[in-house]
PASEBA-1860 file (N, C-alpha, C; in nm, 3 decimals):
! residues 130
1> XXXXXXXX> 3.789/-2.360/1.155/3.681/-2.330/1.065/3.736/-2.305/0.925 ~ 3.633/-2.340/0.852/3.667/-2.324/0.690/3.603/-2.200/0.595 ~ 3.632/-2.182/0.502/3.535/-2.151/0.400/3.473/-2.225/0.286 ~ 3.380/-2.181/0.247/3.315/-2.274/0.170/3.192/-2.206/0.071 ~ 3.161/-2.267/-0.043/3.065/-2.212/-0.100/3.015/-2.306/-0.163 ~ 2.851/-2.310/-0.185/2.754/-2.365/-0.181/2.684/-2.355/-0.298 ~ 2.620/-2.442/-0.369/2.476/-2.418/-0.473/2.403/-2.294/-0.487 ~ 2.353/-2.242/-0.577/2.341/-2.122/-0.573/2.192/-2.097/-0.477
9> XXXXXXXX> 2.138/-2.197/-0.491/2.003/-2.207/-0.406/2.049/-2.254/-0.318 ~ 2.118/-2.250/-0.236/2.114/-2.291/-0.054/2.051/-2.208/0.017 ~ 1.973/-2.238/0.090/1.911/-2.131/0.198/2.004/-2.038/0.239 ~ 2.128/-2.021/0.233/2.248/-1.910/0.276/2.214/-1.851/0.207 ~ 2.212/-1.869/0.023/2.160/-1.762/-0.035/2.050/-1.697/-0.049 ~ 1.956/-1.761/-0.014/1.834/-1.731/-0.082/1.753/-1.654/0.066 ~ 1.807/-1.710/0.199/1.733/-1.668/0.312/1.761/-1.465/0.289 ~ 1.687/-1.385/0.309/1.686/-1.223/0.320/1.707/-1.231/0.501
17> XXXXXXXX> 1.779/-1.155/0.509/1.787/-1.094/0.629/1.814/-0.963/0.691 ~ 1.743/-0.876/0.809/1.687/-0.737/0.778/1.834/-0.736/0.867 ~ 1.845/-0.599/0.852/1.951/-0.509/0.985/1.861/-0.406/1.009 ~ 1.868/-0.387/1.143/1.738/-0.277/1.202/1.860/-0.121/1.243 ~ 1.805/-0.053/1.245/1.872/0.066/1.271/1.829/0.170/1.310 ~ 1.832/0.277/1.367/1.775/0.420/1.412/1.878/0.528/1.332 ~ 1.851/0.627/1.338/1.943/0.706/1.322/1.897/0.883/1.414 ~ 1.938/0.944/1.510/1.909/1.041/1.591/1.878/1.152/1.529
25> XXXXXXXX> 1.819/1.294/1.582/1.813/1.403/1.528/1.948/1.451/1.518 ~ 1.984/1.532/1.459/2.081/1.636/1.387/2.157/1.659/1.241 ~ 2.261/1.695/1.240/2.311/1.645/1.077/2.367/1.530/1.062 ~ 2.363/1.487/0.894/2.442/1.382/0.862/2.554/1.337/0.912 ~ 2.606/1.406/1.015/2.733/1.354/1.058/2.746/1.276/1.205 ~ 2.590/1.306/1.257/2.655/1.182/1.362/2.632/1.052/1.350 ~ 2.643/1.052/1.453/2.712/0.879/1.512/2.535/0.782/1.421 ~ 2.601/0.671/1.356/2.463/0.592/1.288/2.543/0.468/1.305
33> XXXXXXXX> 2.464/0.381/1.332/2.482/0.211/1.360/2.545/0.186/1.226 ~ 2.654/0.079/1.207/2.729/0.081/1.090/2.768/-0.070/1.130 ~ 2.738/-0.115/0.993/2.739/-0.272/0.935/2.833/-0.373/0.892 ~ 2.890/-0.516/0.902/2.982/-0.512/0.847/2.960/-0.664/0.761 ~ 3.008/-0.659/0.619/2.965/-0.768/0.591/3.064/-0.873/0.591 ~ 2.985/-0.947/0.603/3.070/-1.080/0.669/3.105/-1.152/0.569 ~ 3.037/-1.183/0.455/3.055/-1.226/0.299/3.043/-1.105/0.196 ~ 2.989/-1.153/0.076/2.963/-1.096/-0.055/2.839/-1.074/-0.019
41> XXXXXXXX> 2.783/-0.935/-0.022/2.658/-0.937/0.017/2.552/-0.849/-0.103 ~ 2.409/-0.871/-0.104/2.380/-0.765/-0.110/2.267/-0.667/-0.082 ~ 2.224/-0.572/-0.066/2.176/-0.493/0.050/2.039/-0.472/-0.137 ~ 1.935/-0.548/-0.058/1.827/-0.545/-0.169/1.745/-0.385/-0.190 ~ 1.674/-0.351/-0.029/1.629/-0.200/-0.022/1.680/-0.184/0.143 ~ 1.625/-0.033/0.122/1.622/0.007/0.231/1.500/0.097/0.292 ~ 1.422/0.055/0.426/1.315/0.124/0.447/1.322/0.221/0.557 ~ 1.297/0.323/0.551/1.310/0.471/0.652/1.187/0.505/0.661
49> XXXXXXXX> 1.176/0.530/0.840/1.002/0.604/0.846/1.081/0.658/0.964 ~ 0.993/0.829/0.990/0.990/0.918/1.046/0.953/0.883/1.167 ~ 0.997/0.879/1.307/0.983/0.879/1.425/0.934/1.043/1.484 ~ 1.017/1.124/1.434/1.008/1.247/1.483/0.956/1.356/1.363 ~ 0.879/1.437/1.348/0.812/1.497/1.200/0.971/1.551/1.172 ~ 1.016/1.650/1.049/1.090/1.701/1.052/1.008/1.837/1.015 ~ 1.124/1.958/1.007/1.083/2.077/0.921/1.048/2.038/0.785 ~ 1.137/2.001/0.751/1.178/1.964/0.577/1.177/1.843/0.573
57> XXXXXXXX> 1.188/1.806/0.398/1.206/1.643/0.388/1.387/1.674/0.318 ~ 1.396/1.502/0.355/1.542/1.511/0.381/1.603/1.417/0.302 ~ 1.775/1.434/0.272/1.806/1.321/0.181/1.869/1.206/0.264 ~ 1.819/1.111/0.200/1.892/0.966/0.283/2.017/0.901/0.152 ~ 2.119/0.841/0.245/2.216/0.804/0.125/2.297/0.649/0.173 ~ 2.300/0.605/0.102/2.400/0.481/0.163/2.517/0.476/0.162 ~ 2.617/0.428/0.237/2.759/0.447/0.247/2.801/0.330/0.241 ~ 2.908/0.302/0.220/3.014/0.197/0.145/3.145/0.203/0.160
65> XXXXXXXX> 3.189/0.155/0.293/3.322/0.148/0.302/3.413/0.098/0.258 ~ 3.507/0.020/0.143/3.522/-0.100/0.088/3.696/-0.055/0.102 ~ 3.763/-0.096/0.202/3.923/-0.081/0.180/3.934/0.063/0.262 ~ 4.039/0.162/0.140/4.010/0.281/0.184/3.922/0.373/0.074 ~ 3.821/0.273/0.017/3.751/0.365/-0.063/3.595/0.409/-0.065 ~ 3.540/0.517/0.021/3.421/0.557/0.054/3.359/0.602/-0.087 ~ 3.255/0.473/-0.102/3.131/0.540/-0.199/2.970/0.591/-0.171 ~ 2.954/0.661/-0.210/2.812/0.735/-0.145/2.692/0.678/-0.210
73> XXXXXXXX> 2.603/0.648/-0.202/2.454/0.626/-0.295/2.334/0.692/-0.240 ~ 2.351/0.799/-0.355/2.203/0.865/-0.239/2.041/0.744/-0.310 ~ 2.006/0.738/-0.150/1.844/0.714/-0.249/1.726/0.733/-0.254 ~ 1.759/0.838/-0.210/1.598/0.917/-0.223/1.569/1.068/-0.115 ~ 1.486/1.114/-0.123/1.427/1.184/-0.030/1.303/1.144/0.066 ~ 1.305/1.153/0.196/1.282/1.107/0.282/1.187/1.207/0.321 ~ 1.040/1.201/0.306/0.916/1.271/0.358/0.928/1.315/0.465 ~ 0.889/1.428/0.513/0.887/1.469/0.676/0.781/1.452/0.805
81> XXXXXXXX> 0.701/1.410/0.732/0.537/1.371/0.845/0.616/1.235/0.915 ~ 0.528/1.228/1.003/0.570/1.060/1.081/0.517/0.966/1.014 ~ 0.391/1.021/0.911/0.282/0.884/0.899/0.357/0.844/0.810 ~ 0.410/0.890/0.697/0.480/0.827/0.579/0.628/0.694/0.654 ~ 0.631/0.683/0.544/0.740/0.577/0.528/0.794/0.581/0.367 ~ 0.938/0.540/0.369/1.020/0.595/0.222/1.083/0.420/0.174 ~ 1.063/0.368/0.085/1.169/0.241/0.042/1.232/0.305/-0.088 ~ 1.343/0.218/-0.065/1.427/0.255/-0.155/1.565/0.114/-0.194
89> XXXXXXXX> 1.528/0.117/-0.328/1.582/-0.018/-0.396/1.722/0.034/-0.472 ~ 1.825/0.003/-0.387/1.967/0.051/-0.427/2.001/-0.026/-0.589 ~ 1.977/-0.148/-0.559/1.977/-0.229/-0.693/2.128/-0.219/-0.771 ~ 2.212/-0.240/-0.833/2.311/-0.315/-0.830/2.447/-0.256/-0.772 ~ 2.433/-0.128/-0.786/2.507/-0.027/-0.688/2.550/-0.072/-0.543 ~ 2.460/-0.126/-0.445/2.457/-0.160/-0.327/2.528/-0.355/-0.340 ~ 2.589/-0.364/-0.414/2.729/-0.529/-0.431/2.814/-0.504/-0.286 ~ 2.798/-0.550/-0.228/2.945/-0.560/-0.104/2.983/-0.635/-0.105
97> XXXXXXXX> 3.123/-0.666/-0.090/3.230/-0.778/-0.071/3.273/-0.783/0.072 ~ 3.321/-0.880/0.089/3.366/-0.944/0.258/3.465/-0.841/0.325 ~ 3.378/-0.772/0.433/3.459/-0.675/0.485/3.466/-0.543/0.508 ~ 3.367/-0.465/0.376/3.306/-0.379/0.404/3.245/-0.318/0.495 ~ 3.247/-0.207/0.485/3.147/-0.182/0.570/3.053/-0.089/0.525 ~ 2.915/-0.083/0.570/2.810/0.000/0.514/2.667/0.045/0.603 ~ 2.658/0.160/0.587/2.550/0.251/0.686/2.483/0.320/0.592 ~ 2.324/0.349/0.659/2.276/0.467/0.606/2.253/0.556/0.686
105> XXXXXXXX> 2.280/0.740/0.664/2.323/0.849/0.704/2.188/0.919/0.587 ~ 2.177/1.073/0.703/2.030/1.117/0.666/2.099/1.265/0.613 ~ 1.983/1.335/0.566/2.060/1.463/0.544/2.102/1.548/0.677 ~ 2.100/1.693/0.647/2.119/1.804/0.792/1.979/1.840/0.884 ~ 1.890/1.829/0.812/1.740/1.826/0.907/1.791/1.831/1.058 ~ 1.778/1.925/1.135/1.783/1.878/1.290/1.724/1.803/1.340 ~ 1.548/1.814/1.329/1.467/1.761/1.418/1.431/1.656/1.344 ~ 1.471/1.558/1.237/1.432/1.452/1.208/1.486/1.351/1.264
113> XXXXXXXX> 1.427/1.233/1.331/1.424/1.092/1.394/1.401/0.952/1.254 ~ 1.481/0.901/1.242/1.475/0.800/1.144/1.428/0.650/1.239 ~ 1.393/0.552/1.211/1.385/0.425/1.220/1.404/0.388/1.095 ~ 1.510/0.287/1.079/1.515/0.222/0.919/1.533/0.033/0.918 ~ 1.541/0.022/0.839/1.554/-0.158/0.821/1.638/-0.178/0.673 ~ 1.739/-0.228/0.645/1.776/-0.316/0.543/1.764/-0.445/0.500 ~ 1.694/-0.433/0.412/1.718/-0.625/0.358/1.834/-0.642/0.296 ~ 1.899/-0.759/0.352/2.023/-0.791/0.293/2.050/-0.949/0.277
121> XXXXXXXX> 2.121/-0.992/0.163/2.113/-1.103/0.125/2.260/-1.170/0.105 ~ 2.320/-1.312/0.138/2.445/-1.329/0.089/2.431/-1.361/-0.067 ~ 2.518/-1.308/-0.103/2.591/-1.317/-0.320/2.573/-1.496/-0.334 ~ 2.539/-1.497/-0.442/2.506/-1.600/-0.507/2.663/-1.673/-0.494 ~ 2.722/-1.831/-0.480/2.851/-1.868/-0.437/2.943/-1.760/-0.370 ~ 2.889/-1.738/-0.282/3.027/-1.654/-0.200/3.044/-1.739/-0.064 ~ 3.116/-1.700/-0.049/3.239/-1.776/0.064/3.195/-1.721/0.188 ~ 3.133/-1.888/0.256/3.074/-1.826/0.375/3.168/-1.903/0.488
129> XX> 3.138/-1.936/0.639/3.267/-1.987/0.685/3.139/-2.079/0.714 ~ 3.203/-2.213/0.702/3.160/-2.314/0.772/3.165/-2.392/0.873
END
Protein backbone atom coordinates (compact mmCIF):
# COMPACT_ATOMS: atom_id res chain seq x y z
CA UNK A 1 0.00 0.00 0.00
CA UNK A 2 0.82 3.59 -0.74
CA UNK A 3 0.20 7.04 0.20
CA UNK A 4 -1.30 9.45 -1.70
CA UNK A 5 -3.06 12.73 -1.90
CA UNK A 6 -5.80 13.88 -3.86
CA UNK A 7 -7.73 17.18 -5.27
CA UNK A 8 -8.90 19.11 -2.72
CA UNK A 9 -12.56 18.14 -3.52
CA UNK A 10 -12.34 14.36 -3.49
CA UNK A 11 -15.01 12.83 -1.60
CA UNK A 12 -12.03 11.80 1.04
CA UNK A 13 -12.16 15.29 1.74
CA UNK A 14 -15.21 16.58 1.63
CA UNK A 15 -17.20 13.23 2.97
CA UNK A 16 -17.86 14.29 7.27
CA UNK A 17 -17.72 11.43 9.27
CA UNK A 18 -19.21 11.07 12.96
CA UNK A 19 -17.27 9.00 15.87
CA UNK A 20 -19.97 8.00 18.39
CA UNK A 21 -18.99 7.80 21.99
CA UNK A 22 -20.43 7.51 25.65
CA UNK A 23 -18.70 8.62 28.40
CA UNK A 24 -19.84 6.92 32.19
CA UNK A 25 -20.76 8.57 35.49
CA UNK A 26 -17.91 9.80 37.71
CA UNK A 27 -14.91 12.20 37.37
CA UNK A 28 -12.99 13.32 34.48
CA UNK A 29 -10.66 10.71 34.91
CA UNK A 30 -12.12 7.63 33.79
CA UNK A 31 -11.81 5.39 31.22
CA UNK A 32 -13.54 7.44 27.72
CA UNK A 33 -13.37 5.85 24.18
CA UNK A 34 -10.25 7.52 22.58
CA UNK A 35 -9.62 8.15 18.84
CA UNK A 36 -6.95 7.87 16.55
CA UNK A 37 -6.37 9.73 13.51
CA UNK A 38 -5.42 8.04 10.74
CA UNK A 39 -4.57 11.24 8.52
CA UNK A 40 -4.62 15.09 8.95
CA UNK A 41 -7.81 15.50 10.35
CA UNK A 42 -10.26 17.75 11.49
CA UNK A 43 -12.74 17.34 14.28
CA UNK A 44 -15.54 20.12 12.98
CA UNK A 45 -17.97 19.98 16.44
CA UNK A 46 -18.76 18.09 18.99
CA UNK A 47 -22.32 17.04 20.28
CA UNK A 48 -23.03 15.90 24.08
CA UNK A 49 -26.55 15.11 25.50
CA UNK A 50 -27.30 13.97 28.96
CA UNK A 51 -28.31 10.31 29.37
CA UNK A 52 -28.37 10.54 33.09
CA UNK A 53 -29.65 14.25 34.74
CA UNK A 54 -26.68 15.46 36.69
CA UNK A 55 -26.57 17.57 40.06
CA UNK A 56 -24.73 20.33 38.33
CA UNK A 57 -23.86 21.32 34.83
CA UNK A 58 -20.53 20.29 33.86
CA UNK A 59 -17.40 21.12 31.84
CA UNK A 60 -16.67 19.14 28.69
CA UNK A 61 -13.08 19.49 27.09
CA UNK A 62 -11.27 17.96 24.21
CA UNK A 63 -7.99 16.24 24.40
CA UNK A 64 -5.16 16.03 22.00
CA UNK A 65 -2.56 13.71 22.15
CA UNK A 66 0.02 14.69 19.48
CA UNK A 67 3.65 12.91 20.24
CA UNK A 68 4.34 13.50 23.86
CA UNK A 69 2.42 16.63 23.90
CA UNK A 70 -1.15 16.75 25.70
CA UNK A 71 -3.31 19.79 24.72
CA UNK A 72 -6.61 20.48 26.43
CA UNK A 73 -9.64 22.49 24.70
CA UNK A 74 -12.31 23.11 26.90
CA UNK A 75 -15.70 23.70 25.07
CA UNK A 76 -18.22 24.51 26.86
CA UNK A 77 -20.47 23.70 29.69
CA UNK A 78 -22.62 20.92 29.47
CA UNK A 79 -26.43 21.44 30.87
CA UNK A 80 -27.59 18.96 33.43
CA UNK A 81 -31.36 17.97 32.51
CA UNK A 82 -31.50 14.95 30.00
CA UNK A 83 -33.77 16.95 27.64
CA UNK A 84 -31.02 19.37 26.59
CA UNK A 85 -28.27 18.67 24.31
CA UNK A 86 -24.80 20.94 24.11
CA UNK A 87 -22.75 21.48 20.43
CA UNK A 88 -19.77 22.76 20.40
CA UNK A 89 -17.55 24.04 17.39
CA UNK A 90 -13.78 23.58 18.36
CA UNK A 91 -12.90 25.43 15.09
CA UNK A 92 -9.28 25.74 14.29
CA UNK A 93 -7.87 24.59 17.57
CA UNK A 94 -9.21 20.99 16.99
CA UNK A 95 -6.16 20.49 13.44
CA UNK A 96 -4.89 16.82 14.05
CA UNK A 97 -2.13 15.34 12.26
CA UNK A 98 -1.57 11.53 11.48
CA UNK A 99 -1.36 9.78 14.67
CA UNK A 100 -2.76 11.58 17.22
CA UNK A 101 -4.79 10.84 19.34
CA UNK A 102 -7.98 12.58 20.66
CA UNK A 103 -11.03 12.15 23.22
CA UNK A 104 -13.58 14.04 24.88
CA UNK A 105 -13.52 13.87 28.85
CA UNK A 106 -16.37 15.54 31.10
CA UNK A 107 -15.92 17.41 34.23
CA UNK A 108 -16.12 15.71 38.13
CA UNK A 109 -20.07 15.57 38.22
CA UNK A 110 -20.65 11.97 39.57
CA UNK A 111 -23.97 11.24 38.40
CA UNK A 112 -23.65 12.60 34.92
CA UNK A 113 -24.06 10.05 31.80
CA UNK A 114 -22.81 11.62 28.48
CA UNK A 115 -23.72 10.26 24.91
CA UNK A 116 -21.62 12.33 22.43
CA UNK A 117 -20.84 12.30 18.56
CA UNK A 118 -17.92 14.04 16.66
CA UNK A 119 -17.89 15.22 13.20
CA UNK A 120 -14.71 14.73 11.74
CA UNK A 121 -13.29 15.39 8.44
CA UNK A 122 -9.89 14.43 6.49
CA UNK A 123 -7.45 17.97 5.89
CA UNK A 124 -7.68 19.29 2.65
CA UNK A 125 -4.42 17.21 0.53
CA UNK A 126 -3.41 15.04 3.28
CA UNK A 127 -1.97 11.77 2.86
CA UNK A 128 -4.33 9.10 2.86
CA UNK A 129 -3.18 5.35 2.14
CA UNK A 130 -4.30 4.04 -0.96
Amino acid sequence: MATKNMAYDHPTYTTVRSKDFAIAAGSGAQQVPKFLAFSNEIVKSVTLKPQTASTSADIASLIQISGTTTTTYALGTTGSAATVFSNYLPGSAANLIQGDTYYVVKGTDATLTLAGTMEVVTAPLANVTA
